[in-house]
N, C-alpha and C positions, 0 to 999 in steps of 0.2 A: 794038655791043651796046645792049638798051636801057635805056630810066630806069629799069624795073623790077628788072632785073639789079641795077646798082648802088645800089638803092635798098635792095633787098634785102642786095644784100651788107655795105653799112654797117650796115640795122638788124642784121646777124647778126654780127656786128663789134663792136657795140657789149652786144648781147643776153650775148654768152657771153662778151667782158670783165668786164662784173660780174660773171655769175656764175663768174668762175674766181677772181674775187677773195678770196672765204675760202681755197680751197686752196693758191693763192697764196702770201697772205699764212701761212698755217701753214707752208708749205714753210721760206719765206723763215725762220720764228721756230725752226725746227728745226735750220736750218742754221747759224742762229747762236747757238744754245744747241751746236751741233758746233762752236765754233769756227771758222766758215766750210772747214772740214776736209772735202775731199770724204770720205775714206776713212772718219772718225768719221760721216759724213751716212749711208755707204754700209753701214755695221756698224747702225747706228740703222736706217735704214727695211726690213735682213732680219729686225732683231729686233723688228720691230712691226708684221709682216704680218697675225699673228694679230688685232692692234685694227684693224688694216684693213678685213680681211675680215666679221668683228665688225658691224664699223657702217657696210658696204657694202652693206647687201639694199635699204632705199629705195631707195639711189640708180641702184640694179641692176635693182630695178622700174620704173622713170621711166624710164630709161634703153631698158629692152623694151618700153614701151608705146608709146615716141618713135619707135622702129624700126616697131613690128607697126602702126602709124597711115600709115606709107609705103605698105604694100602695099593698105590695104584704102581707103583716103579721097584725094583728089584730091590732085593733088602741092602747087596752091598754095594748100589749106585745111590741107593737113596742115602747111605748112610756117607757116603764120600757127600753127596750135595748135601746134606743137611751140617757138613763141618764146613763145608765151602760158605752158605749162608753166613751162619751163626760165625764163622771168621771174621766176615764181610759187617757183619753187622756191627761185633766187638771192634772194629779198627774206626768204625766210625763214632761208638760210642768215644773211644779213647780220644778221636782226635777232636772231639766237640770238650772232651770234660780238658783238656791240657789248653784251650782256649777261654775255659772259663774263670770267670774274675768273682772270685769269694769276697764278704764283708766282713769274715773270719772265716778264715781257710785251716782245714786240718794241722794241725801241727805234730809231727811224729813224734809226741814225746816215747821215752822206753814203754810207758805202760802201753801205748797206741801198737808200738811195736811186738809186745806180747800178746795184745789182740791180734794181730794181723795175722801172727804165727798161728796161734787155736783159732782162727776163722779158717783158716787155708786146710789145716788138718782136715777140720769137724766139714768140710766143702769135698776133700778130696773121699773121707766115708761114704758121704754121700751120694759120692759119683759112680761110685765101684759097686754100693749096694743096688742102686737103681740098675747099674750096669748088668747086672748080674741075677736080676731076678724079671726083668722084661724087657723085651724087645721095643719099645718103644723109650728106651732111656734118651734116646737124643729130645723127644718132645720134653719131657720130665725135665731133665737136665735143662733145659731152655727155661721152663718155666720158674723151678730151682733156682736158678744163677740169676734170673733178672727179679724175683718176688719174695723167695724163700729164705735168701743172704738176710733179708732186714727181722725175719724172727729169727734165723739162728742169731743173732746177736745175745739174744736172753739163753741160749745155750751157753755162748760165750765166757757171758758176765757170769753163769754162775760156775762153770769152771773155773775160771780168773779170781774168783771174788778171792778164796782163800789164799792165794798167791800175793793179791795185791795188798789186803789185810795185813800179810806179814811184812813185807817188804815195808808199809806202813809204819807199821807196831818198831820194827829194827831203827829207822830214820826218826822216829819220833819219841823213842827213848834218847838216842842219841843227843836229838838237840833239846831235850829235856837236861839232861848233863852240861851241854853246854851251859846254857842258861844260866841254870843254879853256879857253878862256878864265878859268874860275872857278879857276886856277891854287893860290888858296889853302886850297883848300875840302876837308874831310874825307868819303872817301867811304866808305860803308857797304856792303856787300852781305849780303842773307839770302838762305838758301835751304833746300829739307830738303822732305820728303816731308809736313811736316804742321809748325805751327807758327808756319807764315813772316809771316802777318798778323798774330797777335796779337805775332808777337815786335817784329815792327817796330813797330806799335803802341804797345806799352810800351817799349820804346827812344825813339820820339819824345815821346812825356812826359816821361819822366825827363832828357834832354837837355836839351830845350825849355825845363828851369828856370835850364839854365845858357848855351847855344848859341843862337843861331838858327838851326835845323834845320829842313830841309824834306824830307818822306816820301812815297813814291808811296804815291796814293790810293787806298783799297779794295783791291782785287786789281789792281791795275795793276803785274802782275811780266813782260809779255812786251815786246820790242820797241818794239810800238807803244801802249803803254802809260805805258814809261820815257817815250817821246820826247815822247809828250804833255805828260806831268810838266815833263819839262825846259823846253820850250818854251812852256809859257803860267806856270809856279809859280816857273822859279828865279830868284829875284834876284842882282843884287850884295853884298845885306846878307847870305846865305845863308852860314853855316859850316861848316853839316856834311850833309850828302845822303846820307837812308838811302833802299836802294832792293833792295827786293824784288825777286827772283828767281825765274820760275818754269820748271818745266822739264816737258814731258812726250816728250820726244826727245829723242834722243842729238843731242848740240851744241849745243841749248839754251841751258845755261849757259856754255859756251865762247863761244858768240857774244853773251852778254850780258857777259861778262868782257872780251870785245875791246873791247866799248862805251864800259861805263860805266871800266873798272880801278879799281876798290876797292883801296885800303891795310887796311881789316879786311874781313875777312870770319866770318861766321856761320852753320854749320850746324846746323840745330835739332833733323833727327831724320831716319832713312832707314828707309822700308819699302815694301810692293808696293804703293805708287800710281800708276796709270798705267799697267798693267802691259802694261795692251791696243798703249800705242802705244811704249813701250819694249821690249816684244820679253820679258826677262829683269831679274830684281832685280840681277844683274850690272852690268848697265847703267844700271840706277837709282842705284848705287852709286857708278860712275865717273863718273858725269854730276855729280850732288851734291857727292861732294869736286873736282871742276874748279875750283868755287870756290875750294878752300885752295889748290891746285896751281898756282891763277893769282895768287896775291898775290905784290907784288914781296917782294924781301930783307930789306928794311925793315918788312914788313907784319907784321900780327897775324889767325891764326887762331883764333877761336873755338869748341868744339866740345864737345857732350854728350855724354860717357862712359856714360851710361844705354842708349845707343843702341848695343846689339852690333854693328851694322853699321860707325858709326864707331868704335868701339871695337876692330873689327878689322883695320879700315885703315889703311894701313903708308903716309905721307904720304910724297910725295916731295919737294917745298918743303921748303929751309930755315928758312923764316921763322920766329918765334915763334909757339909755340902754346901757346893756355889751354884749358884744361881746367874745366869746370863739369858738377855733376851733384847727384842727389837721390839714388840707391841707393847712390853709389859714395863714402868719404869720402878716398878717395886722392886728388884732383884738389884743383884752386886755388880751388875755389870750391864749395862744398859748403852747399847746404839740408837743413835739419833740421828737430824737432822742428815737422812742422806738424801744427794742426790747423783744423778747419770746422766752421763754422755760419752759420747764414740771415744773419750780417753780414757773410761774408767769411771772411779766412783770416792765421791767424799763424803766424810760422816763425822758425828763425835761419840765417845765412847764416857759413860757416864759414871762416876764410882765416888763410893767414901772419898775419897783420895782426891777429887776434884771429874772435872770436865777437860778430857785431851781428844785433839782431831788427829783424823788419821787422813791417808789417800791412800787407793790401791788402784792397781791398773784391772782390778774384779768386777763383774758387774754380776746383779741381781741379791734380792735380801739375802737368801741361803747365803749366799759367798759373803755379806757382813756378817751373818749371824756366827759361819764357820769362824770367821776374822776374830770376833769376839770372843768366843771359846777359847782360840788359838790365846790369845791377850789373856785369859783368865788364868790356863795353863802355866803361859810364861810368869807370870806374877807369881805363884805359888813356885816357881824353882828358882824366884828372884831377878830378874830381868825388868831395868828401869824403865820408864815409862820413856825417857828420850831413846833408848835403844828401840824399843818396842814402835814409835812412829816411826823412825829407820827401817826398819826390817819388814813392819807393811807395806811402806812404798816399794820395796824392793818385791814381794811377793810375785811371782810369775803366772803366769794363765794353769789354768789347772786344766789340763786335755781335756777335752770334749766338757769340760762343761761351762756352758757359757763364755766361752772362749771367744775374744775376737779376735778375727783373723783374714788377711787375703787369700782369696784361692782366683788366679786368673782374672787379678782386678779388682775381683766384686767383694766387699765386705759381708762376711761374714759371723753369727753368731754361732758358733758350735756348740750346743749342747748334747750332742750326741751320744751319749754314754745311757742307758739305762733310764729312763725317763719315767718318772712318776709324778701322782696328783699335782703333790707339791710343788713341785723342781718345775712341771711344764708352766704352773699356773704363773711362775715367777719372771719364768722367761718371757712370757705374754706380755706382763708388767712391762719388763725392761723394755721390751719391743714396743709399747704405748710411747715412749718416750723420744725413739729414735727418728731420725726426720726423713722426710722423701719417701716414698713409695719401700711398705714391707712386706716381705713374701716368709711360708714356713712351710720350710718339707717335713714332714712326718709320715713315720707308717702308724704314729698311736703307741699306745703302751701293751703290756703284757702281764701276765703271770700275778695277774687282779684277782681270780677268783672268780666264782657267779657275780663279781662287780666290774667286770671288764668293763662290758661294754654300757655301763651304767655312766664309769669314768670317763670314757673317752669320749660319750656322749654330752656331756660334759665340758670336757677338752674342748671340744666344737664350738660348743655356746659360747664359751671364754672367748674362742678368737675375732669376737664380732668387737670391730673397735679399738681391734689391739693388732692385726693384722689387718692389710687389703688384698693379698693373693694367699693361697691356702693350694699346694700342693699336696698331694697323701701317695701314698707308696705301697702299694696291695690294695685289691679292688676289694676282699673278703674281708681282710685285718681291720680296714678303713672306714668300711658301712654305716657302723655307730657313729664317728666324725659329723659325716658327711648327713645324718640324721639330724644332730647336731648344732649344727650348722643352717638346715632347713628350717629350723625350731628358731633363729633369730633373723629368718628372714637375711641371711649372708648373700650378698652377691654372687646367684648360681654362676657366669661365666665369670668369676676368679676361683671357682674350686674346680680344680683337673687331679683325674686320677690316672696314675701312673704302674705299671707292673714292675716296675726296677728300680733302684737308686738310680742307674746312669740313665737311664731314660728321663726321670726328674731333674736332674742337671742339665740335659740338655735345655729341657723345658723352659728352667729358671733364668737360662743363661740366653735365651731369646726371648724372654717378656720384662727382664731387669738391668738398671745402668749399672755403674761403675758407683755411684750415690746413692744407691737403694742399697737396704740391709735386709739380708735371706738369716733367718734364724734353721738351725738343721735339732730337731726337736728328736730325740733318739735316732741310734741306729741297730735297728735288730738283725739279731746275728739271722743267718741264711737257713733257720728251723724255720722262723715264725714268719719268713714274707712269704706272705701268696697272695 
């Protein structure tokens, strides 16, 4: 063959690597905002054919002008212009995406990094096959590079799978070893359909004043999340190990229960989260109490009477079990008289043992009802009741959820993190209370089931009364809201719909004082806004 051939073949090689590199790189950011989950990847790219299509005509033009230049211009002028294009065209992808501002941006972890390497391969096959068997590979390759990156991804994954599996299995025996070693150490499980952060949260403060307690970090409730915990945080000085649980399949929490074995366990609340990958609320149900079911004889069950689901469940475990709630005053542990303002929130907490108040700088029932739990915990590893009102007051905002906060003056409420039925309806609540004119950005909730857009529909009626501006965040996400909303007769000019977060800030921040309170009602990672 000659120097031309391969001289050619590498510039084409090199040409349509970079520019496959933005679709790439989005693929790769989608797939792990899915959890690296072919099946959530494969629900995610039929429900966003429409933004596909959307914003596929350029690339649709270039694409036909790249082809229609074959027939009519010399094959190796057409093929030097059609790398000239498709150059031109990749330098402007790159310099649009290094200007763009994620709401969770890719993170290279190692495994991203082992994708990246079997994308670039199973990319570079493809270049040299198509090279190599038609004369029209520059079209192909166009179409390839900017459409075809997002299904080899499921090539990918299943080349990767057993690589990552093992890599898995080695780390997770590991801090399975660990673990078991820490012989003396108290181990905590939370889990629950909504709840599970802030509770564990406010569990490792209140602790932390009297234990040396170590908590998985952020949302680090699955597998290889714990084992990271374990393996780079737990010490020997370590007493007590709370560890978040999360579940969105059935076995989930059985296999996190084989792991860690918890002596307490914690559930916070059961409802249709997840519904898409558990099948039925049935199973949401059985998956969640796994945890009480797996405590040994000796253990202590934790659990919120508020919540009809566990309220309904007929525990098969012997173990002890406490009972905490806010609606209910039958149980061991009972919140009362609370109320809210822009400092926070007061209440009393009701027991055998008498009537003690608390304060906390928290607002909305979930954050007493978490508090409460927290108190029920701490009392079973003996922590007094005058430490215990100490260490609530001292309790800190728990990130994004119902957090208040300034951002450039304007009070705000952060609930931003993962927003469901519950959690939003609460926030509502809190926001009835708050004075002077209230605004709430939202893009709505998610990952509901055939019940999304039931909920968020929903969502909408609530805010009649509890809000007086109503921003939304995706024109498509949104439509149920904004139904909603019609349904109570809301004030059409205070609902504006928005295509961006920063376009809704700009919004809020020319229609609201310094005195007004803006609740931020979820924030969905950069899959699901459109």
């Amino acid at each position: 063959m000659s120097g031309n051939y391969y001289l050619t073949l590498v510039l084409m090689l090199v040409v349509y690597l970079i520019f496959s590199w933005v679709p790439l790189k989005h693929a790769l950011h989608m797939f792990q905002q899915n959890r690296y989950e072919s099946e959530r990847y494969s629900a995610w790219l039929k429900g966003n054919l429409k933004t596909f299509s959307g914003k596929s005509i350029v690339p649709i033009i270039i694409t036909v002008l790249v082809l229609l230049t074959s027939f009519i211009i010399d094959c190796g002028i057409h093929q030097i212009l059609a790398i000239i294009v498709v150059s031109a065209w990749a330098c402007y992808l790159i310099f649009k995406e290094l200007k763009k501002e994620y709401i969770k941006p890719l993170v290279y972890t190692d495994r991203v990094k082992r994708q990246i390497i079997v994308m670039t391969i199973l990319n570079i096959i493809v270049y040299v096959i198509l090279f190599n068997i038609t004369q029209y590979w520059d079209t192909l390759n166009l179409i390839y590079s900017y459409w075809g990156v997002w299904l080899m991804v499921f090539v990918m994954d299943f080349v990767t799978r057993p690589i990552e599996e093992g890599v898995k299995k080695k780390f997770l025996n590991d801090a399975k070893s660990i673990l078991e070693s820490h012989t003396n150490i108290v181990k905590i499980g939370i889990t629950g359909s909504y709840g599970k952060t802030s509770s564990k949260t406010i569990l490792q403060e209140i602790l932390s004043e009297k234990f040396y307690s170590l908590m998985t970090p952020a949302s680090y409730n699955t597998p290889m999340g714990i084992t990271r915990t374990i393996r780079e945080h737990l010490k020997p000085i370590h007493e007590v190990f709370i560890c978040e649980m999360g579940a969105d399949h059935v076995n989930d929490i059985q296999e996190l229960c084989d792991f860690v074995h918890p002596k307490i366990g914690l559930v916070t609340s059961i409802g249709p989260q997840h519904l898409n990958t558990f099948g039925s609320l049935e199973n949401i149900i059985n998956e969640k109490m796994k945890l009480i079911e797996n405590l040994p004889s000796d253990g202590c069950g934790i659990i919120n009477m508020d919540n009809e689901y566990i309220r309904n469940y007929s525990v098969k475990n012997h173990c002890r079990l406490v009972t905490y709630a806010i609606h209910d005053e039958h149980v061991d542990y009972y919140a009362t008289n609370i109320t809210y303002s822009p400092k926070g929130s007061v209440f009393d907490v009701v027991t055998s043992e008498g009537t003690y108040s608390f304060e906390t700088k928290l607002l909305g029932e979930h954050n007493i009802a978490n508090i409460c739990a927290a108190i029920a915990i701490a009392k079973e590893l003996g922590i007094e009741w005058k430490e215990l009102q100490s260490a609530v007051k001292k309790v800190k905002y728990v990130e994004h959820r119902l957090e208040l906060k300034k951002i450039n003056g304007y009070t705000f409420v952060d609930n931003a993190f993962n927003s469901n039925p519950v959690g939003s309806a609460m926030s509502l609540e809190v926001m009835k209370m708050m004075p002077n004119k209230r605004f709430v950005i939202t893009p709505g909730m998610i990952d509901l089931g055939d019940k999304q857009d039931e909920l968020n529909k929903e969502f909408g009626r609530k805010m009649k009364d509890r809000v007086d501006v109503v921003i939304l965040v995706g024109i498509q996400q949104t439509k149920p809201i904004v139904e909603g909303l019609e349904d109570v007769d809301f004030d059409q000019s205070n609902i504006h719909v928005c295509k961006t977060v920063r376009e809704a800030f700009q919004l809020v921040y020319t229609l609201a004082t310094p005195k007004d309170t803006i609740l931020l009602e979820n924030d969905l990672p950069d899959a699901f806004n459109n």
